[in-house]
N, C-alpha and C positions, 0 to 999 in steps of 0.2 A: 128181530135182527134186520138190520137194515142192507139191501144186498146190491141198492144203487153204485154205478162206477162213482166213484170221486172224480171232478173234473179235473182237469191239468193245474189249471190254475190253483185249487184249493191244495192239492198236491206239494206245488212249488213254493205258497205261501207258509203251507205246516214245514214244508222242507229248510226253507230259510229262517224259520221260528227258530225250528232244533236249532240250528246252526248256530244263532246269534244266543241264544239261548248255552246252548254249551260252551262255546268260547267267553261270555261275563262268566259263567258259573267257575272255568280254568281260571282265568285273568283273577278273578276277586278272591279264589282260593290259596293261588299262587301269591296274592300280595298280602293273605293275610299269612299264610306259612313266610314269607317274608320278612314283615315287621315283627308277629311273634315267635321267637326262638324255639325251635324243638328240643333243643338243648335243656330250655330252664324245664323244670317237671310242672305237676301241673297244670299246663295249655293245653295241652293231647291228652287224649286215653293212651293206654301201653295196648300195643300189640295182643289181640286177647289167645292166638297162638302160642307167642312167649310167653304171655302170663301163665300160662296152661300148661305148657309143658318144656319151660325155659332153654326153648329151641329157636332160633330164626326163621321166622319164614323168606319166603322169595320177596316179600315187600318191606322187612325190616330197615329200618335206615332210610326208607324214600322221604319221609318229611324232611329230613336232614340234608338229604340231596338236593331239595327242591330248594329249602333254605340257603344251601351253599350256593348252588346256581344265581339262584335271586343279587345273590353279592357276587358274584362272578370267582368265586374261589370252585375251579373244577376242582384242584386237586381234592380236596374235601369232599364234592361232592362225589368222585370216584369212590373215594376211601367208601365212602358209607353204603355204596350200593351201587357195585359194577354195571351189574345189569338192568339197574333203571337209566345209568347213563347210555348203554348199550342200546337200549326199547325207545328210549326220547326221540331220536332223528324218525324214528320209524313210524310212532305216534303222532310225532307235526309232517312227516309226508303224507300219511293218510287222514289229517285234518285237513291240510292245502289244498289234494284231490279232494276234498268234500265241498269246501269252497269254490272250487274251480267249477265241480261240474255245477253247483248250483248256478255260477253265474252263464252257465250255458257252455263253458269248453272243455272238451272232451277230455276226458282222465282219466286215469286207474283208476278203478274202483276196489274198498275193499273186499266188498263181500267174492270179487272174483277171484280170491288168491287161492289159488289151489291147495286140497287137503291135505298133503305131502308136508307143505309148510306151513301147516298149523299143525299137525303131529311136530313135526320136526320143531318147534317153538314150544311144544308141550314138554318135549322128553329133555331140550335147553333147561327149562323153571325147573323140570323136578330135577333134574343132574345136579343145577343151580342150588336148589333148596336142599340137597341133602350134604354136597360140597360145603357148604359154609355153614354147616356145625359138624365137619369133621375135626379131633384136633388137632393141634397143631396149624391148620389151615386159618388163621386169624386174617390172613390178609381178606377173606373173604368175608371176614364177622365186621358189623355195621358200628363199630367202639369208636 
């Protein structure tokens, strides 16, 4: 095992890697849920939670979100998955501070966010997840 410090430099280089690295891998993912329809069957696998127990999970309908987005129809992409519209600002703020600090200016970072509100965003998903397969509640089902 190798128990040398990593210099700064090599640090900042693997840092910018991830970075540029995960934002192609969003962009190219985002443009292919774009061109191809979640809609037509087929292109995706099904949800292997619904396949299993033809329940929604808290991600059901996110392709279809991202697709709606892609063409700028929110209201669609509401329809299909409140709370990925709800997580996205939150998602590209803590992308931006990643970017930020990389280029040296100071920012929130995520990993500082206090435990309070990651429980608190815990007990949101499952409230989330078990809300949209109660019945009658469809506004929250991803159709």
């Amino acid at each position: 095992m190798n128990s040398r410090p990593v210099p700064a430099g090599d640090s900042r280089r693997r840092g910018a890697l991830a970075f540029v690295a995960t934002t192609a891998a969003a962009v190219a993912a985002t443009a292919t849920v774009a061109l191809v329809s979640p809609e037509e069957s087929g292109h995706y696998p099904t949800c292997p939670f619904l396949a299993l127990t033809g329940l929604y999970c808290p991600g059901c309908g996110s392709l279809r979100t991202v697709h709606a987005l892609a063409h700028g129809d929110l209201a669609t992409a509401w329809d299909r998955n409140p709370l990925a519209m709800v997580l996205l600002p939150v998602v590209l703020v803590a992308w931006v501070a990643w970017g930020l600090r990389l280029a040296g200016v100071r920012a929130w970072h995520p990993s500082r966010v206090p435990a309070p509100w990651i429980w608190a965003l815990l007990g949101v998903v499952l409230v989330y997840w078990v809300a949209r397969n109660v019945p009658g509640w469809t506004w929250l089902s991803p159709l």
